[in-house]
VOZA-309136 format. One line per field, with one value per residue (C-alpha): x, y, z; residue number from 1. Coordinates in Angstrom, 1 decimal, padded with zeros to 4 digits. Layout:
<recs>
east <- c(X	...)
north <- c(Y	...)
up <- c(Z	...)
resi <- c(NUM	...)
</recs>
This chain:
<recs>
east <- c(111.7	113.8	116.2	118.9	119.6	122.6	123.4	126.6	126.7	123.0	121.7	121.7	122.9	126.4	126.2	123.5	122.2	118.7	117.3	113.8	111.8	108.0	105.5	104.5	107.5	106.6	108.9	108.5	110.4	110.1	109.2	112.3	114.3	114.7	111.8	111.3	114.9	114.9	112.6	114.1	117.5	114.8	113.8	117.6	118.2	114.8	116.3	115.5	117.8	120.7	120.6	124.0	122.2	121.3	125.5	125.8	127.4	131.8	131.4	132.4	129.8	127.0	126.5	123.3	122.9	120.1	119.9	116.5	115.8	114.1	112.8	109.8	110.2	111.1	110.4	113.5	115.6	114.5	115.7	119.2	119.9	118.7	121.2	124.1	123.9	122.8	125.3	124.5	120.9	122.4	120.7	122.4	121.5	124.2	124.5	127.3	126.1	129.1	129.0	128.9	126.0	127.6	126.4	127.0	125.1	125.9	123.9	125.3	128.6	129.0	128.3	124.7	123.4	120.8	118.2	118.8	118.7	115.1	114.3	115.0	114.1	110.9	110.4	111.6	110.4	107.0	107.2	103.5	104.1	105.1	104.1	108.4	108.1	104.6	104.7	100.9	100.8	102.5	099.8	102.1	102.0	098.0	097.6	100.1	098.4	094.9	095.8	097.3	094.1	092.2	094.7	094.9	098.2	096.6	094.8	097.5	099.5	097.6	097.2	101.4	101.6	098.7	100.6	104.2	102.2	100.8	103.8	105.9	103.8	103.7	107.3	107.5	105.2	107.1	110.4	108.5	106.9	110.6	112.6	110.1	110.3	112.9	112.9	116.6	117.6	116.5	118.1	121.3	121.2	120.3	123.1	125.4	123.7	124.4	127.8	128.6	126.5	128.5	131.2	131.1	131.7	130.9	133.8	134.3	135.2	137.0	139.7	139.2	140.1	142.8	144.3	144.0	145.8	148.8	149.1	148.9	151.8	153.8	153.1	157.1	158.5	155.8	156.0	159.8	159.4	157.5	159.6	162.4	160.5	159.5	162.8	164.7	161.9	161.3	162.9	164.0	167.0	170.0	169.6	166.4	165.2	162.5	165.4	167.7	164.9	164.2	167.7	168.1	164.9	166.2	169.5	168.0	165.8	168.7	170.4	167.5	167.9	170.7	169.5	165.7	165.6	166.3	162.9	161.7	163.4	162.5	158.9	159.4	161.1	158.0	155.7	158.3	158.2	154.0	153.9	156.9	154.1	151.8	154.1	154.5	151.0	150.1	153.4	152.0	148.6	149.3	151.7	149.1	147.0	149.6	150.5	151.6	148.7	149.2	145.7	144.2	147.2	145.6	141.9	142.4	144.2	141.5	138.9	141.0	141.1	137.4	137.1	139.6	138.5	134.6	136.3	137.6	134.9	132.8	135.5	135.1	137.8	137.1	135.5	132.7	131.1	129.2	127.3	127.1	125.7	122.7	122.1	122.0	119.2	117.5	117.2	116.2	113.5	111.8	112.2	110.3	107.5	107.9	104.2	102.5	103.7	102.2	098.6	099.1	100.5	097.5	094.8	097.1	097.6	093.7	093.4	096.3	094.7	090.9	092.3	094.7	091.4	089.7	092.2	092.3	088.5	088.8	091.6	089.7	086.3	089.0	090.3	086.6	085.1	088.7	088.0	084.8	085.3	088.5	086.8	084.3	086.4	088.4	085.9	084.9	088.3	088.5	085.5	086.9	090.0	088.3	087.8	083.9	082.2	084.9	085.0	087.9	087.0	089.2	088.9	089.3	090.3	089.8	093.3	092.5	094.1	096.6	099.9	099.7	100.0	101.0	099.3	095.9	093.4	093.0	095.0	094.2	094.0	092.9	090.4	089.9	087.3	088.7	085.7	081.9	080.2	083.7	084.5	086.6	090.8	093.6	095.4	098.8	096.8	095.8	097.5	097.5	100.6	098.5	095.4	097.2	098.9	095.7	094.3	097.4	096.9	093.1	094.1	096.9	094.7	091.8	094.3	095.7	097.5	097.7	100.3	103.6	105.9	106.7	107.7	105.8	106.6	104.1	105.3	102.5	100.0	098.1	098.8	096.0	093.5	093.6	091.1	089.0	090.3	093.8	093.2	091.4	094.5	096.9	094.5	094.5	098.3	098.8	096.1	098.5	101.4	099.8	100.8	103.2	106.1	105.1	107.4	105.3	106.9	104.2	103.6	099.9	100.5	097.0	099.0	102.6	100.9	099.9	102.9	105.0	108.4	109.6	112.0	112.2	114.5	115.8	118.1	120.2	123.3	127.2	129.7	127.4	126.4	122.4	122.9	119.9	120.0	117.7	116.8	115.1	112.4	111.8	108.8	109.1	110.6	107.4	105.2	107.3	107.6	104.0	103.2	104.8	103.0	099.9	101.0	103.6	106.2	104.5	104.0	102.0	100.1	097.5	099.2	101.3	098.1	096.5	099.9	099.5	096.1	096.8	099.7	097.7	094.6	097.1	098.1	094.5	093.6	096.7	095.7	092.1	092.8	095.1	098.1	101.7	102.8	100.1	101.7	105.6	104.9	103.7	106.5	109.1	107.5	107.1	104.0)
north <- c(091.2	092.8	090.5	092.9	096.2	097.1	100.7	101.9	106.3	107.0	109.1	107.3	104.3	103.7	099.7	097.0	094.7	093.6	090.3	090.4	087.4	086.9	087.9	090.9	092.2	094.6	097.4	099.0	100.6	103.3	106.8	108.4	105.2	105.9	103.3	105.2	105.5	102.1	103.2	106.8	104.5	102.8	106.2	107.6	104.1	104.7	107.9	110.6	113.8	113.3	115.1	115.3	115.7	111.8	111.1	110.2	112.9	113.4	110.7	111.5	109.8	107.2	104.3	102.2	099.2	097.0	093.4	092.4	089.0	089.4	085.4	087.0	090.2	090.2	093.6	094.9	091.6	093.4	096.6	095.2	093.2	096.2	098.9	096.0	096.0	092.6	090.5	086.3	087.7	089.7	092.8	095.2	099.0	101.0	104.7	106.6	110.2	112.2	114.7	118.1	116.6	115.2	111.3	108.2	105.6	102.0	098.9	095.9	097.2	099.6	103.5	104.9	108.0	109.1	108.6	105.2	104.4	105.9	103.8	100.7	101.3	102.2	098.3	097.0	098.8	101.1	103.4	104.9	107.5	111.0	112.9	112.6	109.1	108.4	107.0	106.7	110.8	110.6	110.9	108.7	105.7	106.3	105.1	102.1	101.0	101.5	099.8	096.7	096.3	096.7	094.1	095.9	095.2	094.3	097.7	099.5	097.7	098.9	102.2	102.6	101.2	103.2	106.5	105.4	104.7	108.3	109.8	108.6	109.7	113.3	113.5	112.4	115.3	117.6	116.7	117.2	120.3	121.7	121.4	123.9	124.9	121.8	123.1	124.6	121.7	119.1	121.3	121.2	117.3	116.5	118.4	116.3	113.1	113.9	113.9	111.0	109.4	110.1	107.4	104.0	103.8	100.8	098.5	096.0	099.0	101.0	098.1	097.0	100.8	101.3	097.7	098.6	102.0	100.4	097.9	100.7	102.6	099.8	098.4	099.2	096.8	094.2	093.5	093.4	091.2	088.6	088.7	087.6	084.9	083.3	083.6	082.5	079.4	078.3	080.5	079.1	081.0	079.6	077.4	077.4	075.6	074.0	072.8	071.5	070.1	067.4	066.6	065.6	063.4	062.1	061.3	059.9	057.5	056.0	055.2	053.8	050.4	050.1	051.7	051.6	054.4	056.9	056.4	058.4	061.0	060.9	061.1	064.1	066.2	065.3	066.9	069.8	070.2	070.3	072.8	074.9	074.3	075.7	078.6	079.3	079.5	081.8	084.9	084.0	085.4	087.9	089.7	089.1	091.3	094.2	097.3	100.3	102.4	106.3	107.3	104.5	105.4	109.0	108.1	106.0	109.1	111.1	109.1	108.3	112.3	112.2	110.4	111.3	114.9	113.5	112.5	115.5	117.4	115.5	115.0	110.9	108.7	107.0	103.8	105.9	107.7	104.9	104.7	109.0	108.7	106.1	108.5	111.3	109.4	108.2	111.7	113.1	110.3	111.4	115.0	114.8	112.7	115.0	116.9	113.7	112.2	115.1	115.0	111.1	112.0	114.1	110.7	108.4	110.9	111.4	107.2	106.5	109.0	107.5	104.3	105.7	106.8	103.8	101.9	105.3	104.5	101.1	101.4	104.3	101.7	099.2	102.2	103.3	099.8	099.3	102.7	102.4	098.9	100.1	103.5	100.8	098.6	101.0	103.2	100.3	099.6	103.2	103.0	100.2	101.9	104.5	106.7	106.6	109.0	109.0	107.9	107.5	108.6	107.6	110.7	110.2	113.3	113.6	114.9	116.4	114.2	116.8	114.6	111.0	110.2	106.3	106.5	106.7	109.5	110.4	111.3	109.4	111.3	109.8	111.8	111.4	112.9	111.8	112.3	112.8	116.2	117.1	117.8	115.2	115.9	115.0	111.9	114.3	117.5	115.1	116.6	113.9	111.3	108.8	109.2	109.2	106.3	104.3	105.8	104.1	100.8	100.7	101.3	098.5	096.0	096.6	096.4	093.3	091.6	094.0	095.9	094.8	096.2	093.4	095.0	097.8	100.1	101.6	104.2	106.1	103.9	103.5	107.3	108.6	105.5	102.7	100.1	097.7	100.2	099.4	095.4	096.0	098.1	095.0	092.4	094.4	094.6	090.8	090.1	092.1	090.7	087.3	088.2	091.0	091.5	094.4	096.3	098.1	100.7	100.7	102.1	099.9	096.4	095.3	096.1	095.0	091.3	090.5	090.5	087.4	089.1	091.8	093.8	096.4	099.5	100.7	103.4	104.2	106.6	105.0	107.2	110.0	109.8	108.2	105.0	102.4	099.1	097.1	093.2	091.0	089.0	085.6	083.7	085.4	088.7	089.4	088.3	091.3	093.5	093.5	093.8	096.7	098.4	097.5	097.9	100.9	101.1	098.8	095.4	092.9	089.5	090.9	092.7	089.4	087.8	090.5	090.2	086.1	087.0	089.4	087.0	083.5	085.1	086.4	082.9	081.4	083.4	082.5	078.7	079.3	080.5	077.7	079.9	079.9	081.9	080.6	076.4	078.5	079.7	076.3	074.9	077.2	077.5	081.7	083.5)
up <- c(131.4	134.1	135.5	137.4	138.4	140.1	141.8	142.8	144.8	143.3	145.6	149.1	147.8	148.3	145.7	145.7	143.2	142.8	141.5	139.5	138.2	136.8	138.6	141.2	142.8	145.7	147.2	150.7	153.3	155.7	154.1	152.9	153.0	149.3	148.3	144.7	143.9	142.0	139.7	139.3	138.1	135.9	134.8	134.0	131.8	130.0	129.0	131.5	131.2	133.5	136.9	139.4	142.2	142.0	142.8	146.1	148.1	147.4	144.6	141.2	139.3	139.7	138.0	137.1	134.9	134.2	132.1	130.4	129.2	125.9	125.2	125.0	123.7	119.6	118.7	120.9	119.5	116.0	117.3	118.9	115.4	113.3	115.3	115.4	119.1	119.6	121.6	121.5	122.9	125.8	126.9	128.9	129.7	131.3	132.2	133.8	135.9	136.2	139.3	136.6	135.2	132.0	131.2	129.0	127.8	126.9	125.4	125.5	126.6	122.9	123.4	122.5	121.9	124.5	122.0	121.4	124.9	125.3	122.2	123.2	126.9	125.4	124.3	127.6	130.3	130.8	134.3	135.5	138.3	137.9	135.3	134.1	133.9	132.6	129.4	128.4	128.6	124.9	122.1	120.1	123.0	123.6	120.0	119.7	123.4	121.3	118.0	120.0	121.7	118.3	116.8	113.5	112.4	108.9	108.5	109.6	107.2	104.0	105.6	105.0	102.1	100.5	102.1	100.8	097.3	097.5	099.1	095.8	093.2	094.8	095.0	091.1	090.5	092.8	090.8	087.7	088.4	090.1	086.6	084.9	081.3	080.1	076.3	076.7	078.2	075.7	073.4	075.2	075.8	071.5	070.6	073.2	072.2	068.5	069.0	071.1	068.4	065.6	067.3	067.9	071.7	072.6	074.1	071.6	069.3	071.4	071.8	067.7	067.0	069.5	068.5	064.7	065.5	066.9	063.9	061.6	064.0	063.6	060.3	058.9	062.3	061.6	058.0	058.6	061.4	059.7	056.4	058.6	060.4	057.3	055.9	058.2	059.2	055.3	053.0	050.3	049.8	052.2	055.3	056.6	059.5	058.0	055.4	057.9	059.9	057.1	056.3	060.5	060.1	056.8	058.6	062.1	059.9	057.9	061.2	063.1	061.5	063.6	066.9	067.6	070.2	067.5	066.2	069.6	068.5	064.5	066.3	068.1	065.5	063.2	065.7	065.6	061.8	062.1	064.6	062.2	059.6	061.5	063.0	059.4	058.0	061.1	060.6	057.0	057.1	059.2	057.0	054.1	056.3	056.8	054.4	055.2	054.4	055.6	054.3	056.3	059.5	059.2	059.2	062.6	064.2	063.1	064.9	068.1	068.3	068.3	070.8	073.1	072.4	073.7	076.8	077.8	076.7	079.1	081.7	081.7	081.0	077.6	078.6	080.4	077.5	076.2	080.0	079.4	076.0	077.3	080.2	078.4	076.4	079.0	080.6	077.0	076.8	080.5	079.5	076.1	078.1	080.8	080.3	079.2	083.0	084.7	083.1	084.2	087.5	088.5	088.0	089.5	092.9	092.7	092.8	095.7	097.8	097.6	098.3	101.5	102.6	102.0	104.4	106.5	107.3	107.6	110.3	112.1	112.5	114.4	116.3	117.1	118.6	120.4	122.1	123.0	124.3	126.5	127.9	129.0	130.6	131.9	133.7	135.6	136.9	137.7	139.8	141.5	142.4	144.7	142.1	142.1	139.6	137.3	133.7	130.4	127.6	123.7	121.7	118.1	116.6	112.7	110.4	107.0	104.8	102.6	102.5	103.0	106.9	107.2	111.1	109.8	109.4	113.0	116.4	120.0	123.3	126.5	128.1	132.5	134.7	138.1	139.7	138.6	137.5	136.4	132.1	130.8	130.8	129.1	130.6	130.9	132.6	135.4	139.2	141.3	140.9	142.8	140.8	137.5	138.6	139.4	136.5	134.3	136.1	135.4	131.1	131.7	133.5	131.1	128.5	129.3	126.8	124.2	125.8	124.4	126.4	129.1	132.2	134.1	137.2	139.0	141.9	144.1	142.9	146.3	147.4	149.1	149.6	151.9	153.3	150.9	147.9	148.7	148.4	145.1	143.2	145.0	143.6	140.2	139.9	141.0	138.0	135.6	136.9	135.9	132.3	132.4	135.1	137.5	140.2	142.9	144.9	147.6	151.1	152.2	153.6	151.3	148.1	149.2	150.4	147.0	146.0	144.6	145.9	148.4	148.5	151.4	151.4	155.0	155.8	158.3	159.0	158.2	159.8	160.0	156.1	155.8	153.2	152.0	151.9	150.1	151.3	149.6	152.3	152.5	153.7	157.4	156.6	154.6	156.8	159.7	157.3	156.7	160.0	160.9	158.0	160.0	163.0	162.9	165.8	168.2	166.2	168.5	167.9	165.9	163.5	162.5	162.0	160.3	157.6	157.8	156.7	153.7	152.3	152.5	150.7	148.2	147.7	148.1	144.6	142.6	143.6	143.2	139.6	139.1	138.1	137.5	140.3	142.6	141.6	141.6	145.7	146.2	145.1	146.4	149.6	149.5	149.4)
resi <- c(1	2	3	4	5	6	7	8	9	10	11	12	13	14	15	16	17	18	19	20	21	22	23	24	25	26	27	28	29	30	31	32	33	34	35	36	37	38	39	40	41	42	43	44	45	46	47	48	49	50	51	52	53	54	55	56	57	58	59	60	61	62	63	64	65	66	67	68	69	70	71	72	73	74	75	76	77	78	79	80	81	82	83	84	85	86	87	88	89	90	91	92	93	94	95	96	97	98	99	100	101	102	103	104	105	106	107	108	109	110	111	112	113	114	115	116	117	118	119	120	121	122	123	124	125	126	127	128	129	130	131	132	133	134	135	136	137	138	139	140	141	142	143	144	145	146	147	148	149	150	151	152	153	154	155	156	157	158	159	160	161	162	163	164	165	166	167	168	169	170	171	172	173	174	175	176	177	178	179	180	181	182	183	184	185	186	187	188	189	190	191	192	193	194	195	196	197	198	199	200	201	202	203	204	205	206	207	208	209	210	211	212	213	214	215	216	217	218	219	220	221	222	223	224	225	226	227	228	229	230	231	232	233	234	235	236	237	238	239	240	241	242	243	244	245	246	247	248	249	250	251	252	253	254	255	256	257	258	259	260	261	262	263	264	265	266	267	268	269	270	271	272	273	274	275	276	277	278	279	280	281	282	283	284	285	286	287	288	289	290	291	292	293	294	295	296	297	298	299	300	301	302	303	304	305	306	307	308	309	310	311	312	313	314	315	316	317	318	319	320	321	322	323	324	325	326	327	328	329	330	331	332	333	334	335	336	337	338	339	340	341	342	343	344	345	346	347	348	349	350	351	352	353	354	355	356	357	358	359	360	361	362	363	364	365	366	367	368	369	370	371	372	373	374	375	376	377	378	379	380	381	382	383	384	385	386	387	388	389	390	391	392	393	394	395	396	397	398	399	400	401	402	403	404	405	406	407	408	409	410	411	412	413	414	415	416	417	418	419	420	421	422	423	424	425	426	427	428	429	430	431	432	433	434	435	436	437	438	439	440	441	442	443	444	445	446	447	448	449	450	451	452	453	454	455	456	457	458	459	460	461	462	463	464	465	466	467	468	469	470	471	472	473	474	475	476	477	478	479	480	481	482	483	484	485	486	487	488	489	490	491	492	493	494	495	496	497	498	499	500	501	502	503	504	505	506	507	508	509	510	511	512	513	514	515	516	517	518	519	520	521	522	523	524	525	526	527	528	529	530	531	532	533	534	535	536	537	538	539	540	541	542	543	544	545	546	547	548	549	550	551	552	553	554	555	556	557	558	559	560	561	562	563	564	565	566	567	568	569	570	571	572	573	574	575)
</recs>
């Protein structure tokens, strides 16, 4: 929910900060006091397209910024987390009006697109006034309001995934049907095949070639090398050190009868002479395994030509044709079964779109009882509202299912005859800002609960009614606010006493420039400020007790109905 707005040069207001909690919270004032400006600033940090004529007269820019707490709100903690905006779960909306008309956006202090801004607001807040603001006039709203009031999230579940099912096999086919006759191509792609498979070019080989290559380069150095080393280690021709080696053990042990200690040392040149034993049996077999060989030296240059011939052929370094030969193969394979796919292709589209329609008309049952049972609902509200005659209507309207749609097989529009004898409308063609406005409030109320969105804002929803009507929209929107927070911009005493906070907006002019101010009422400021709603200029006796009247019964019902905010005034001691 809403829990702070702050302004700073938006329009008349030159700074103020606003504090929100649970609940009902009303806003009054005197008319052009700049009562609807809060939820215009609302409106600009849901998104709205930036206008300079909100900055305050000879400021540069204006600035807005709003927090949410969102312990109840996952699906924008889903949206912060999956955007990598979310801050220790902060929520902050913040947007910068520059005097040319030029803004910026911010979440959680990081820079947004405007998009994103209307995205997420679109999970916070819901405004319901003019036509601008209204966000039940979009089709695409009108069926996520319907489908959380038919609690389908299971249908609508198989509904995508029977479309993403369809969608992918009709892409296959798409890609299939795109590469055309493939015959030149398979040609093309054996011949490659054939010659990377004429060479080992696996790794393992690779390095046994390349290794046997360079022994055969060197063959002349090595066999030389190791003739020395087992000359000059245990030849038996002149002094070898395997030789003179046994003649210093041979020695040490003679002399050890008369020192001890030199036995250590007799022990370590015997490990010495095994590992020389050893030393020598290893340079042995390996020049057993060299020769010089030029037939066998021009064979392996022969081959290494191959290859390295392959990899520029192919443009890959050596180690990568062995991955190019298999995926050559594997497109060779899916080209030769290429045909056979698309006589399979056509059953299995055939099957995944009977069974998208089987969900399809599953989900559009839920969406049919849900409508039905919230046109109900709603046209009594509506009737209530001072809006006698009038009746909602849930149209339905059928799609023909060509591509897979993962919404279902139908579109919503909400259909309004304000008044009786006239043909049902479109919720969006409705004039009158009050009467769409009541109109919202009656789908929200008979909706109750399925609405996700947690905070609503309803401006000029008492224009143009008064009396016993007036005390029934109040009553409605203190019921709402019972499970939703709600912000009333409101002109009638009956609606602004059932709220369970007040702000009022006043104006007046600072050094010949007209400012607002905005002041949150306690206990007795309500109870004046109603008043002189009732009472106008002149506020005597009666109209205090008329107010005292509207603000107990308010309280009467919430403690009646045993709830929250009726046992919170109670204990806080405001009404």
């Amino acid at each position: 929910m809403l829990t702070h707005l702050a302004l700073k040069d938006f329009a008349v207001v030159r700074a103020t900060e606003l504090e929100f909690g649970p609940g009902m919270t009303v806003i009054s004032g005197e008319t052009g006091a700049g009562k609807s400006l809060l939820v215009d600033a609302l409106g600009f940090l849901s998104g709205l397209r930036a206008d300079s004529g909100v900055v305050r007269h000879g400021c540069e820019r204006a600035e807005l910024s709003a927090d949410f707490d969102l312990a109840g709100n996952p699906a924008a903690r889903d949206w912060l987390r999956g955007n990598e905006l979310d801050e220790d779960g902060q929520c902050q909306l913040r947007r910068v009006i520059r005097a040319d008309g030029g803004s910026r956006a911010w979440i959680n202090g990081r820079p947004v697109t405007l998009a994103q801004l209307t995205e997420l607001a679109g999970l916070l807040v819901e405004i319901h006034g003019q036509h601008e603001h209204q966000s039940l006039l979009s089709r695409a709203s009108q069926l996520a309001l319907l489908d959380a009031h038919a609690r389908n999230d299971a249908e609508r579940a198989r509904v995508r995934a029977a479309a993403a099912t369809w969608q992918s096999l009709l892409d296959e086919r798409e890609a299939l049907q795109a590469q055309g006759d493939v015959s030149d191509r398979i040609g093309w792609l054996e011949h490659q095949l054939a010659e990377l498979e004429r060479e080992d070019l696996d790794p393992a080989a690779l390095e046994a070639l390349d290794a046997a290559h360079r022994r055969q380069a060197n063959a002349a150095g090595l066999i030389a090398a190791c003739d020395d080393a087992l000359a000059r280690l245990g030849g038996d021709d002149g002094p070898s050190l395997s030789r003179q080696l046994q003649q210093a053990r041979a020695g040490l042990a003679r002399a050890a009868e008369h020192e001890p200690r030199l036995g250590e040392a007799d022990a370590l040149l015997e490990g010495a002479a095994v590992q020389l034993e050893e030393a020598l049996a290893v340079v042995g077999r390996i020049r057993d395994d060299l020769e010089l060989d030029p037939a066998r030296f021009e064979e392996l240059e022969r081959r290494l030509g191959r290859i390295h011939d392959l990899a520029r052929k192919h443009r890959l370094p050596v180690t990568g044709l062995a991955a190019h030969r298999d995926g050559i193969a594997a497109e060779l394979q899916k080209l030769r079964g290429a045909g056979e796919r698309l006589d399979q292709l056509d059953g299995e589209i055939a099957a995944a779109a009977a069974a998208w329609q089987a969900a399809a008309d599953t989900l559009s049952a839920t969406r049919r009882a849900a409508g039905a049972a919230l046109a109900a609902a709603t046209t009594a509200i509506i009737d209530e509202l001072g809006m006698g005659g009038g009746r909602f209507l849930v149209e339905l309207e059928p799609v023909e299912a060509r591509r897979p749609d993962p919404n279902g097989a139908e579109r919503v529009e909400f259909l309004v005859a304000a008044n009786a004898g006239q043909p049902p409308r479109p919720l969006r063609k409705v004039a009158s800002g009050g009467e769409l406005s009541r109109i919202s409030l009656a789908i929200e109320v008979a909706a109750l609960g399925s609405d996700a969105v947690p905070t609503m804002v309803f401006d000029e929803v008492d224009s143009g009614i008064g009396g016993a009507v007036a005390e029934i929209v109040g009553r409605k929107l203190r019921a709402l606010g019972r499970a939703r927070q709600v912000l009333c911009v409101t002109h009638l005493p009956q609606v602004a006493a059932q709220g369970h906070a007040h702000y009022r907006v006043s104006k007046a002019p600072v050094e010949g420039i007209t400012r607002s101010a905005v002041e949150l009422l306690d206990d007795a400021g309500r109870e004046l400020e109603l008043a002189r709603m009732l009472g106008g200029v002149e506020i005597g006796a009666e109209a205090h007790a008329a107010a005292r009247r509207l603000l107990d019964a308010a309280v009467a019902a919430d403690e009646a109905a045993g709830t929250a905010a009726g046992r919170r005034q109670r204990r806080t001691g405001t009404r």
